[in-house]
Each structure stands twice: as C-alpha cells, then as structure tokens.
C-alpha positions in Angstrom: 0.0 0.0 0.0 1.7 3.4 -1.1 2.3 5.9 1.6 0.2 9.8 1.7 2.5 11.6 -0.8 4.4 9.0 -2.3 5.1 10.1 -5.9 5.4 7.4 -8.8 5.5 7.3 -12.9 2.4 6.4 -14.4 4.1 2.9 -15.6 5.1 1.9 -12.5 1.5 2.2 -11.1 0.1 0.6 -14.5 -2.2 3.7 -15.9 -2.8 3.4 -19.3 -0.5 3.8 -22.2 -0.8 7.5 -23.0 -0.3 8.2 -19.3 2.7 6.2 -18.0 5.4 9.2 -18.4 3.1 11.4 -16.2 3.8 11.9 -12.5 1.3 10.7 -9.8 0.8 11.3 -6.1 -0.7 9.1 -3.5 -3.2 11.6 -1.7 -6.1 12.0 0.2 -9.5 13.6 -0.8 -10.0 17.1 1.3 -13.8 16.2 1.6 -14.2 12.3 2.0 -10.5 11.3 2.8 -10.8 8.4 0.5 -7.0 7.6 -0.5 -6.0 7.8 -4.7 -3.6 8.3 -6.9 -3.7 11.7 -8.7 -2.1 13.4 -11.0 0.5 16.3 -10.7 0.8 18.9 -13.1 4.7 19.6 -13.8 5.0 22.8 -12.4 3.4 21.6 -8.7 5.5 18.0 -8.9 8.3 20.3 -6.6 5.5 21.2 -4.0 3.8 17.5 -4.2 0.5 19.2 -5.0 -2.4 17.2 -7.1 -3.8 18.7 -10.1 -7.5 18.5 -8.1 -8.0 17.9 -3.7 -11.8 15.8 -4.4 -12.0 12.7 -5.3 -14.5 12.3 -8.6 -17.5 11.6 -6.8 -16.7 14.6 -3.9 -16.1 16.8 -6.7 -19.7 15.3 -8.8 -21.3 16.8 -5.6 -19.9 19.6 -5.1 -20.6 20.7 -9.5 -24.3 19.5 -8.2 -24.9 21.3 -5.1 -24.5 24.7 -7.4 -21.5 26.5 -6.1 -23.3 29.8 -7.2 -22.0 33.4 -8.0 -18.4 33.7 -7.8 -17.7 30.0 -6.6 -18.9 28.8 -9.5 -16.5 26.8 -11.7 -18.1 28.8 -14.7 -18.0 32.5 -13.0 -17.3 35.2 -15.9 -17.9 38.3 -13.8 -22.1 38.0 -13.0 -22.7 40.6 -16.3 -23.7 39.6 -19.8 -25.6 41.2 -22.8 -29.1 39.7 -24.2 -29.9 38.8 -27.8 -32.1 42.0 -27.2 -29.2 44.2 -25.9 -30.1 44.7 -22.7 -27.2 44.2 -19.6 -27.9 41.5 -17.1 -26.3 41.7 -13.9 -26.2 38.8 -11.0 -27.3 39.5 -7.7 -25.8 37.1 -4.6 -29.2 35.9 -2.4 -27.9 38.0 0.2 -28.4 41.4 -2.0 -31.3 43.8 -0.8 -32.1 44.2 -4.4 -32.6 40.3 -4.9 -36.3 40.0 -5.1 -36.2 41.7 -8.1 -33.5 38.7 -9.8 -35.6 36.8 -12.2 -36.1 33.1 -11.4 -36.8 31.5 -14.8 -34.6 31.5 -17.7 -31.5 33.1 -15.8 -31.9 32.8 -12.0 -30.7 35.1 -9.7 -30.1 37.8 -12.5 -31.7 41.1 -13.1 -31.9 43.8 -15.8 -29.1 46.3 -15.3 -31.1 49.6 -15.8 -33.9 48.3 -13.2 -30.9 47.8 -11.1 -30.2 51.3 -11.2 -33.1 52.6 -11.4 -33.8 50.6 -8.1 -30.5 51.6 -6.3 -31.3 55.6 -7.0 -34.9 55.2 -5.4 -33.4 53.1 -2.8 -36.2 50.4 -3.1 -37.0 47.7 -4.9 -38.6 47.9 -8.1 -42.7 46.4 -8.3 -43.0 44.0 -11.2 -45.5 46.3 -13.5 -43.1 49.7 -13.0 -41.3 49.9 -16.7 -37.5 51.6 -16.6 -37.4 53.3 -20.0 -34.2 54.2 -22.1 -34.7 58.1 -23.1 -32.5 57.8 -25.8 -33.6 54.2 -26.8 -30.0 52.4 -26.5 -30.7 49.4 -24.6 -27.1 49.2 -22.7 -27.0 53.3 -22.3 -28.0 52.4 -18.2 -26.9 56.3 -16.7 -29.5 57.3 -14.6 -30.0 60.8 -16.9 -31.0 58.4 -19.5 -33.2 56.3 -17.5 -37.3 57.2 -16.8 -39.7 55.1 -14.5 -42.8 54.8 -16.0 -45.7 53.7 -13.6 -47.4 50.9 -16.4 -46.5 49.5 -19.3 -49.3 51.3 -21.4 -47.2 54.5 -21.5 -44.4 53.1 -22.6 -46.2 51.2 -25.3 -47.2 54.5 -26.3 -43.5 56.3 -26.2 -41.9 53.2 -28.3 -44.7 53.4 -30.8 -44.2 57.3 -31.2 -40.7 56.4 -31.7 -40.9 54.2 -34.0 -42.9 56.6 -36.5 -41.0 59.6 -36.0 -37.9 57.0 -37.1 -40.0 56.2 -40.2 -40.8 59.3 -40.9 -37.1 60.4 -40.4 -36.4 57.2 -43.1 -38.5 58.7 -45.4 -37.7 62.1 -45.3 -34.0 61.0 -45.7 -35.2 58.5 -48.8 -36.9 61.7 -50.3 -34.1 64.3 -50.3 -31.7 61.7 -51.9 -34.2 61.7 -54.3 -34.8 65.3 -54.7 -31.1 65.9 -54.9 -30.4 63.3 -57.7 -32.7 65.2 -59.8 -30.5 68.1 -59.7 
C-alpha cells in the first residue's frame, strides 16, 4: 500500500499507455479522505501538490450542489448582454435588491437599468413599474437616460411614437436623396 505523498511514474503504477510518463501522487481527498492516486501537473511535482483535492464523486457533488456566484466553476464576472441588448447583472441571495433577480430562464439575474433605477430610489422595483431608455440604446444604463414609467401602457405608447417619428425620419431622408439626384 503506497504511503500519503508518495510520488510514482504512471508505468510503475500501471495507468494506461498514453499516461505512463506522467507523474502521480498518493493523496487524500480534502472532503471524504478516500485515498487515490492523482495526477500532478509539472510545475506543482516540486511542492507535491495534485492537479484537483476531491476525489470524482466529492467533486460530482460539489458541481451539483451549485456552487453559485463567484464560486462557481463557470464565473465570468455575473454581467452579460441579451440577444435583445439589454445588460444582465447577478445579484448574490444576500443582495437587498434580490427580489427583483428573475427566477426562470436566468436565475438570480436582473436587468441592469432596473438595477439602477432601483439603487437611485433606494427600493425595490414592483413587477408592473417599466424603466425606459430616453435615448432608446438598450445598454445606455446612466440614470439621466433612465425614466420610471408607472405601467406599461405608457411606454407602449412612447416606443410606438418612436418608432414613426424614425420612419418618418427614413423617409424624409429617402426623399431628399431623391430630390437631390434630380439636380
């Protein structure tokens, strides 16, 4: 039986062919204590240290009981842009703004400029208030270019009005190319 942090060749302890040049340690899992041989990478074979401290089914567990937020093996900062252009920020459970995270498609997550918007009232956010963009860029969160609208109806009625002065402003343009080609 090999002694806590023996280190061997992979040949001499009979791994398979493509790993018998590789070093291996004799250790210890940190969270069941079950004893295995793991690998070292090269640059920890001075300090002894294996490339991971759980066993496979330890570290299975740990993957499943969601190490959330910044434990999380996937962690890329808690902020990404939708398909739709809008920010998304992660809030930790612990947050007073987390009643606000949605729960569905992207748990524990909430829209960036109701963040804000939230943060500068110093409450959270009801469901059926609307955070509109003034100047209609989606990621543009400063609070100068944010407005709380109490309903969705009003905004429905802004973006619509938008919308045609932005045809209208297509046109137009279309037109005076027009006009000034038959100069």
């Amino acid at each position: 039986m090999p002694i806590l942090g023996q280190i061997s060749k992979g040949k001499q302890i009979g791994k398979i062919h493509s790993q018998r040049s590789m070093n291996f340690i004799w250790t210890a899992c940190k969270n069941c204590g079950k004893e295995r041989w793991a690998y070292i990478l090269s640059r920890n074979l001075s300090e002894g240290k294996p490339e991971h401290s759980h066993c496979l089914k330890c570290s299975g567990t740990l993957i499943k009981k969601g190490s959330i937020g910044t434990s999380s093996m996937g962690w890329k900062g808690g902020r990404f842009k939708t398909k739709a252009g809008y920010i998304l920020v992660w809030l930790a459970p612990i947050d007073f703004f987390y009643p606000m995270a949605r729960f569905r498609g992207s748990a524990g997550y909430v829209f960036e400029h109701r963040l804000i918007m939230a943060k500068h009232l110093q409450r959270c956010l009801l469901p059926w208030e609307i955070v509109h963009h003034r100047n209609g860029i989606k990621d543009d969160n400063r609070i100068e270019n944010l407005q709380l609208l109490p309903n969705s109806a009003i905004h429905i009625v802004d973006a619509r009005v938008k919308l045609y002065i932005k045809k209208l402003e297509k046109r137009i343009t279309e037109l005076e190319v027009k006009l000034h080609d038959r100069k």
